[in-house]
C-alpha positions in Angstrom: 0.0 0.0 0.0 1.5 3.7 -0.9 1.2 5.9 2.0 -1.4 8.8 0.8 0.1 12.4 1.9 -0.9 15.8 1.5 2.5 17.2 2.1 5.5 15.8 3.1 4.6 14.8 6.6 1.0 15.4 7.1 -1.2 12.2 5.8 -4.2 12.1 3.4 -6.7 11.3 6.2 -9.8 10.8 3.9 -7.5 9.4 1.5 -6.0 6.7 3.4 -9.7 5.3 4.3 -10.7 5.5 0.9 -7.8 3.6 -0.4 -8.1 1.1 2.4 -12.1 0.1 1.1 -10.5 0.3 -2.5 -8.0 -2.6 -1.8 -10.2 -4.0 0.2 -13.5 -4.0 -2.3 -10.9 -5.5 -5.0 -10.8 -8.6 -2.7 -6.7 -8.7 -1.5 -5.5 -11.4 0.9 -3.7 -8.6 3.0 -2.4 -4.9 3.1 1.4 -4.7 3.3 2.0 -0.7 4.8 5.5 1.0 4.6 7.3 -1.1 2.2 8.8 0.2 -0.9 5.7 1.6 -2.7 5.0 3.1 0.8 7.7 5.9 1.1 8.9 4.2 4.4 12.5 5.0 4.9 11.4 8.7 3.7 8.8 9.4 6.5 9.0 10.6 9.9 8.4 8.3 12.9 5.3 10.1 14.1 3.7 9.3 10.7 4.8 6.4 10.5 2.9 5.2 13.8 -0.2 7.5 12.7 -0.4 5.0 9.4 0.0 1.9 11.5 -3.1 2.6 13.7 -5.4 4.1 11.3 -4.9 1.0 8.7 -5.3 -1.5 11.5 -8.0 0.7 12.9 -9.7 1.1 9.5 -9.0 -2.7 8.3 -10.1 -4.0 11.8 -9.1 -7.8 11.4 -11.2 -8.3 7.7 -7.2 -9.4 6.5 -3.8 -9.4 7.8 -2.3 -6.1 8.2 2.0 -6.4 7.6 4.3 -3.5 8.3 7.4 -2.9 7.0 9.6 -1.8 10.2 13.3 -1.9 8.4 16.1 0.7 9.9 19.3 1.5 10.2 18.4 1.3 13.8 18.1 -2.2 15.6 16.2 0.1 18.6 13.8 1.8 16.2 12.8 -1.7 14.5 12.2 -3.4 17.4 10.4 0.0 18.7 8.1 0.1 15.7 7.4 -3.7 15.8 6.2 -3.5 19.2 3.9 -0.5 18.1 2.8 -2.8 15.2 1.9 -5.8 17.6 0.1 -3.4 20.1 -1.9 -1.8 17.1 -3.4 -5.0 15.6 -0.9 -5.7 12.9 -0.2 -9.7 11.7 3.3 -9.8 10.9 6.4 -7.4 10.2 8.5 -7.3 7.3 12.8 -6.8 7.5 14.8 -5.9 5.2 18.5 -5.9 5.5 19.7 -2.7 7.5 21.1 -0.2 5.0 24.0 1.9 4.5 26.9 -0.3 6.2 27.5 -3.6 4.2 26.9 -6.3 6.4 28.7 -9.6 5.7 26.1 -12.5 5.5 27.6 -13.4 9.0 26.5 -10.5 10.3 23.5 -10.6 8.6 22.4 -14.1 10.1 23.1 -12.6 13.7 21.2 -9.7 13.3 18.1 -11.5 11.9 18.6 -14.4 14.9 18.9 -10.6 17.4 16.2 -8.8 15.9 13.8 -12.1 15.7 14.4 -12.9 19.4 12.8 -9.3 20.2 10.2 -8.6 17.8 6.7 -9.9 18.7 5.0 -10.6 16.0 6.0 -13.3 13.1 8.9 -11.9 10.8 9.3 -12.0 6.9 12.4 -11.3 5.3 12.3 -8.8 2.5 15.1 -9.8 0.0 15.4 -6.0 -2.1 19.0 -5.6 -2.9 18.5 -2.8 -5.3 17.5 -0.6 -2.0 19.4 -2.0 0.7 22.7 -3.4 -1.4 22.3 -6.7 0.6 21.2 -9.9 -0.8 19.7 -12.2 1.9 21.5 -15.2 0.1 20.4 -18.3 0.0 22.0 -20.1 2.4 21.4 -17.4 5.0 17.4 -17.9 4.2 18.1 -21.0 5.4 19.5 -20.6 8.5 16.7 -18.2 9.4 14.1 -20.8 8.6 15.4 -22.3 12.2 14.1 -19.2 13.6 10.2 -19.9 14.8 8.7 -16.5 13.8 10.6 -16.2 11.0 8.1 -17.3 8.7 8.4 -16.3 5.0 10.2 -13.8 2.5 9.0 -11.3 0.4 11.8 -11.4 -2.6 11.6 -8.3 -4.7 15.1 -9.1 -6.2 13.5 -9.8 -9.9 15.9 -12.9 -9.7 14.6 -15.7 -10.9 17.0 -17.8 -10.2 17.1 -16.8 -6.9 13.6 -17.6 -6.2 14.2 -21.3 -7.2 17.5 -21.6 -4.9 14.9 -20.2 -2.0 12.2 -22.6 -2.9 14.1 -25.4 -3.0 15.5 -24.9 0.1 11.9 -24.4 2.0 10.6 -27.5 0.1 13.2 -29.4 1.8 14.0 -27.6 5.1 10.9 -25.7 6.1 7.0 -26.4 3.5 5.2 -23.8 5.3 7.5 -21.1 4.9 5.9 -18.6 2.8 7.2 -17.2 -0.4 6.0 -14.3 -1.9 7.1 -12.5 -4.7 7.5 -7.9 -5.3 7.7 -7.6 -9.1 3.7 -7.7 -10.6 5.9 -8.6 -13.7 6.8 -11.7 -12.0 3.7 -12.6 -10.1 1.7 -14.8 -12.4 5.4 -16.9 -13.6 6.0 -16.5 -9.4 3.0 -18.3 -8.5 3.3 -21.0 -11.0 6.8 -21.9 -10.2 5.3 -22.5 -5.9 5.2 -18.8 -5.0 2.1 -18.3 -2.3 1.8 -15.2 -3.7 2.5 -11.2 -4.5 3.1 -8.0 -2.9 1.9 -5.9 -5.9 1.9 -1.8 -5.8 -0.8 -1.8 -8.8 -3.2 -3.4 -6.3 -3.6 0.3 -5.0 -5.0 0.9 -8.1 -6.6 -2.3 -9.6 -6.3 -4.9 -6.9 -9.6 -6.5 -8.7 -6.8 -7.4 -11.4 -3.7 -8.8 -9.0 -6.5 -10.9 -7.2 -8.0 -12.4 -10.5 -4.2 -12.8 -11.6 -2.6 -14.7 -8.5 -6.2 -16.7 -8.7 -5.7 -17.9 -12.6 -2.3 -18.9 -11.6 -3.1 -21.2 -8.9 -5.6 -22.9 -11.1 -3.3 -22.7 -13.9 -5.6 -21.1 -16.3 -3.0 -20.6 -18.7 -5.2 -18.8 -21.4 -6.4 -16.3 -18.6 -3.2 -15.7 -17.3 -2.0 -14.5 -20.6 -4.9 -12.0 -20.7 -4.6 -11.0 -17.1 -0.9 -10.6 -17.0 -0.8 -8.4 -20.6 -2.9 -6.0 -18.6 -0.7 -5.8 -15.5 2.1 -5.3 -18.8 0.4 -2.7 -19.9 0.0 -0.6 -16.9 3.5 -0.8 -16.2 4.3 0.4 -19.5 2.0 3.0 -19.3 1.1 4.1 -15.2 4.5 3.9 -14.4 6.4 5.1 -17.2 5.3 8.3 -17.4 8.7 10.1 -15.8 12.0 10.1 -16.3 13.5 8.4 -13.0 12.8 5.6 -10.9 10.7 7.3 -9.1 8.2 7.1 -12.1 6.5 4.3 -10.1 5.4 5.8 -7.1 4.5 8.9 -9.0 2.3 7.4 -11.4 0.6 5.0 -8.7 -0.2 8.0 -6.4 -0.8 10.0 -9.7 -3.2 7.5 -10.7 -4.7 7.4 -7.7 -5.6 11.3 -7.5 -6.8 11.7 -11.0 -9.7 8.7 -10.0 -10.3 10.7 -7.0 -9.0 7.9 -4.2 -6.5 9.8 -2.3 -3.8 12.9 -2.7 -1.0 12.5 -5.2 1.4 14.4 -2.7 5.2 12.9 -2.4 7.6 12.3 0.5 10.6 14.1 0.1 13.2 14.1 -1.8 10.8 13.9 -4.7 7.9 15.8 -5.6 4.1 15.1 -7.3 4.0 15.1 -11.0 3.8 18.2 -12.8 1.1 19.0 -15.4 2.5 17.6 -18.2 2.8 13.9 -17.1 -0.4 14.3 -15.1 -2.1 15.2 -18.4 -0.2 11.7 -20.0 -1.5 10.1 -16.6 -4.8 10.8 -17.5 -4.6 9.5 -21.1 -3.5 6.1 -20.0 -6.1 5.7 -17.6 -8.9 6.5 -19.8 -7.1 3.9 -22.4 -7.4 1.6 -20.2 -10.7 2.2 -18.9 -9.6 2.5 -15.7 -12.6 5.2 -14.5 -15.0 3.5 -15.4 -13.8 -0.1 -13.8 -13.0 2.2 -10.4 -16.5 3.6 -10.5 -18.3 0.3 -10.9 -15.9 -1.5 -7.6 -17.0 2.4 -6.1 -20.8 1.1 -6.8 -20.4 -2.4 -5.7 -18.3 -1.7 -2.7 -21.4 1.2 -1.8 -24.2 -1.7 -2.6 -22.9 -3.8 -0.1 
């Protein structure tokens, strides 16, 4: 879930429960707050803790809430996990610490550390392209030995990687969950043994991730083709619409504004699209149909 904002440190209020009952409405297993597509690492404490309670608040038990609580601190981790637990959330999700390069040594001790005083179940979030820090393979498999360590979430795009980790749970740990970042990846993900997808274009269409991860269980290959040239096509179009990485998160929260869900406001150091790719926002979204498909979930979700 992106974190809706009205300025850099102020959140979208309104927004935030709209989004919620959009996700929601599309049918989604869970809501995953302060990852990646959430701005975490970006936003203050204080608003940090504000998101926490309203989701749970606002979500109140209908699926598992996650929260993302990596730092550079070990204290602030543990600190936020504790808020977390004592707010209603399910689980907490850990990347590797940033900034100083950890040996996998030192990566093992500090997950078997930060496990022992977190109180809630753990995932691992494997994003080396943010942190720098692969959780390898092998290290995975020490930390299935941990009791609340009890899945990963691998947003590496690696393949290969997936398989080494799969193989490993098949054999050491079944029940450990594995769950893939990428959309891209989801329907391949899930057909390979993935349990399933932490996808940012659920904020938008989560109707369409749902249907997707469902197809793919099934193995409805013909459907999965149809369903995952859609998800293709919004991430050729949604988030490609600026010139930097941050092109995601812009175009999500973009997205998001122009249909009327929640404020397209940024964390710093970015900033909200400007009027020219807002204008090229709007033209993929009426390509796609998206108003029309958000206004009929709006109807249904109102029906009921």
């Amino acid at each position: 879930m992106l974190t809706p904002l009205v300025d850099r440190d102020t959140l979208d209020v309104e927004g935030t429960d709209r989004l919620v009952e959009h996700m929601l409405a599309g049918g989604v297993h869970g809501i995953f707050v302060l990852g990646t597509t959430g701005e975490a690492p970006s936003l203050s404490y204080r608003l940090r803790k504000e998101l926490i309670d309203r989701v749970c608040r606002q979500v109140n038990g209908r699926v598992p809430v996650l929260v993302g609580v990596t730092d550079t601190s070990f204290v602030e981790t543990v600190s936020l996990s504790r808020f977390s637990a004592d707010a209603g959330a399910q689980a907490v999700v850990l990347a590797a610490p940033y900034y100083f390069p950890a040996g996998q040594p030192e990566l093992q001790e500090y997950i078997e550390d930060i496990a022992a005083e977190i109180p809630l179940p753990v995932f691992l979030y494997n994003m080396p392209s943010h942190t720098k820090l692969f959780f390898e393979p092998e290290t995975v498999r020490r930390a299935m030995g941990i009791k609340n360590v009890v899945g990963i979430k691998d947003s590496s795009a690696q393949m290969i990687y997936f398989h080494k980790v799969k193989a490993i749970a098949a054999a050491e740990r079944p029940e450990f969950s594995l769950l893939v970042g990428p959309e891209e990846l989801l329907a391949e993900s899930v057909l390979s043994g993935a349990h399933g997808g932490v996808n940012g274009g659920a904020n938008l269409l989560p109707r369409l991730y749902v249907d997707l991860y469902e197809a793919s269980v099934a193995g409805d290959l013909p459907r999965i083709r149809t369903l995952h040239a859609e998800v293709m096509r919004i991430s050729t179009t949604i988030y490609a619409a600026g010139l930097h990485w941050s092109s995601f998160i812009k175009g999500l929260k973009c997205a998001l504004s122009c249909l009327g869900i929640c404020d397209d406001a940024m964390a710093e150091p970015f900033q909200r699209f400007r009027p020219a790719q807002r204008e090229k926002i709007m033209a993929h979204l009426a390509a796609l149909d998206l108003p029309s498909r958000v206004a009929q979930s709006r109807a249904t979700q109102t029906a009921r």
